[in-house]
N, C-alpha and C positions, 0 to 999 in steps of 0.2 A: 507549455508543451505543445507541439503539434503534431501534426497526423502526416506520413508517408503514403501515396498510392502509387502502388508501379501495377504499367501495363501498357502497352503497344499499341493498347487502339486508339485511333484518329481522334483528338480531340479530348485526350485526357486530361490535357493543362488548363480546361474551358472544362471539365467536370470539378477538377480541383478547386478553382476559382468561386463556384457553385458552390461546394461542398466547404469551403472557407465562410465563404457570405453567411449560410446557415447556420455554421457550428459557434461562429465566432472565433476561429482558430487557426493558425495558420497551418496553411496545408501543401505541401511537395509534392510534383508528380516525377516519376521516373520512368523513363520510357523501355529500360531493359534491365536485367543481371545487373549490368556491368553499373550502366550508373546506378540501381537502388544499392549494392554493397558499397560504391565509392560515398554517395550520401549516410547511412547506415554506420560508415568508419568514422564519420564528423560528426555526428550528430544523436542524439538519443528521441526519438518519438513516442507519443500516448498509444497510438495505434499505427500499426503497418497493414497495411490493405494491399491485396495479390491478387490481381486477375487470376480467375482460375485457367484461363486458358493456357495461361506465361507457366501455374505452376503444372497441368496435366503435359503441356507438351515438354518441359524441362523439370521434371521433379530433383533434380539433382542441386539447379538454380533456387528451386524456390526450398528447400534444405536449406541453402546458403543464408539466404535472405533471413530465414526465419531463426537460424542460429546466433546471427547477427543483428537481430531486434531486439536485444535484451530483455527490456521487462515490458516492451511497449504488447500491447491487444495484438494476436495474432488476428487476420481477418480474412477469408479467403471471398470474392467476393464473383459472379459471374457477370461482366459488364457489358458481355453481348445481350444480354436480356436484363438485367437491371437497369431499370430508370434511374435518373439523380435522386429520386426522390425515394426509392429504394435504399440506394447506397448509404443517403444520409441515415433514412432511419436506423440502417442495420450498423453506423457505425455508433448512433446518438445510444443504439440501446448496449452496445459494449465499453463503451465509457462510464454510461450509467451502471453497468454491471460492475465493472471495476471499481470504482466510488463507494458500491457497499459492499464490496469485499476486502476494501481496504479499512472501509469505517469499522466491521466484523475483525477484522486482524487486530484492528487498532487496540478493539473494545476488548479480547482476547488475551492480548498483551499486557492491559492495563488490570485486567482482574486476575489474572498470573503472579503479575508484580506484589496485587495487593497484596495476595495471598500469601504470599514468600514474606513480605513485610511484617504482616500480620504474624506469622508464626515464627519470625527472628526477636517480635519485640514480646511476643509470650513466652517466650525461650529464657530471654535478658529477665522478664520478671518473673517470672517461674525461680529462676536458679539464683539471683539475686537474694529476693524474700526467704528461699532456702539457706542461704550462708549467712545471712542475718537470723536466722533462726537458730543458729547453732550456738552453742555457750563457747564463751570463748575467744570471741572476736576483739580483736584490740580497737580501742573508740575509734580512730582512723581511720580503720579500715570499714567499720559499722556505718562511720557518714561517710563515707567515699561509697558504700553497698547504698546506703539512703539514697544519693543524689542520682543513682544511677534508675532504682528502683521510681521515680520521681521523673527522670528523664523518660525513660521509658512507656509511664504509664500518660506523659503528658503526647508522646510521638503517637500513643494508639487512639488518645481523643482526637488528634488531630488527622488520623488516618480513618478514625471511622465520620470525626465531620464533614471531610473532602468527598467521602465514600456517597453521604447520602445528600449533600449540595451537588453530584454527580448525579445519582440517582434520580433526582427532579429534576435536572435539565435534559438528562438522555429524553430525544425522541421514542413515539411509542407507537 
C-alpha cells in the first residue's frame, strides 16, 4: 500500500520524497482536486493526507477526496506549519493506529466465529446423544447417530486445542 498527499504548496513532491524515505512506502503527491480524484480513481492508498488549507478553502473538494479514499486513513494535516518530521510522525502514528484496529477486528471476528462454532457443535451433540437415547432406533441409524456424535465431539477438541495454541501465542 501506499500513501496519497495532496496539497499545493511549493515543494510537496520533495516532502513526499522525505516522507517515502522514512516510512519505507511509497508515496504520491498531488497538487489539486482534480489530480488527487483522477489518482484516488486508479488506485487505493493506506493513508490519504489533505492540506488543511486545500480542505478549509474548498470544503466541497476535500468531501470529494475523502469520499473517494475508501478505506485508506483519512488525514488532514496543516503543512504551513508542519515540519516533515511532524507530518511523518502524525502519519507513522495512524497507521500504527490502524494495525491495531485491525488486529482488534481480526481478534473480534475470530472469537465470534468461535463462538458460533462452538455452540453448532453442542447443538449436533446435544441432539445427537438425545435420539440415541431414545428406544427405538433402528441400528443404522444408532451408528450413523454414533459417528456423528464422534465427529462432533472430535471438531470441539480440535476447536478448543487451536483456541488455547491461540491463546499462548496472542501478544500481551
Amino acid at each position: 500500500m501506499s500513501i496519497l498527499i495532496i496539497s499545493g504548496i511549493e515543494g510537496i513532491r520533495n516532502c513526499a520524497e522525505v516522507v517515502s524515505k522514512q516510512l519505507g512506502m511509497k508515496v504520491e503527491a498531488a497538487e489539486g482536486r482534480r489530480a488527487a480524484l483522477a489518482i484516488l480513481r486508479h488506485k487505493d492508498f493506506a493513508a490519504v493526507v489533505v492540506d488543511e488549507s486545500l480542505a478549509e478553502c474548498d470544503p466541497a473538494a476535500a468531501d470529494a477526496i475523502w469520499e473517494r479514499s475508501g478505506l485508506a486513513i483519512p488525514l488532514q494535516i496543516n503543512f504551513a506549519v508542519s515540519g516533515e518530521a511532524r507530518i511523518i510522525r502524525e502519519i507513522r502514528a495512524a497507521l500504527h493506529r490502524r494495525e491495531r484496529e485491525q488486529a482488534l477486528a481480526r481478534q473480534a471476528a475470530t472469537a465470534s466465529m468461535e463462538m458460533d462454532l462452538k455452540n453448532t457443535v453442542s447443538g449436533l451433540l446435544l441432539q445427537s446423544q438425545l435420539a440415541l437415547s431414545q428406544g427405538g432406533v433402528p441400528s443404522e441409524v444408532a451408528e450413523k447417530l454414533r459417528l456423528v456424535v464422534s465427529l462432533a465431539g472430535t471438531l470441539r477438541d480440535q476447536v478448543s486445542t487451536a483456541k488455547s495454541s491461540t491463546d499462548r501465542r496472542a501478544p500481551r
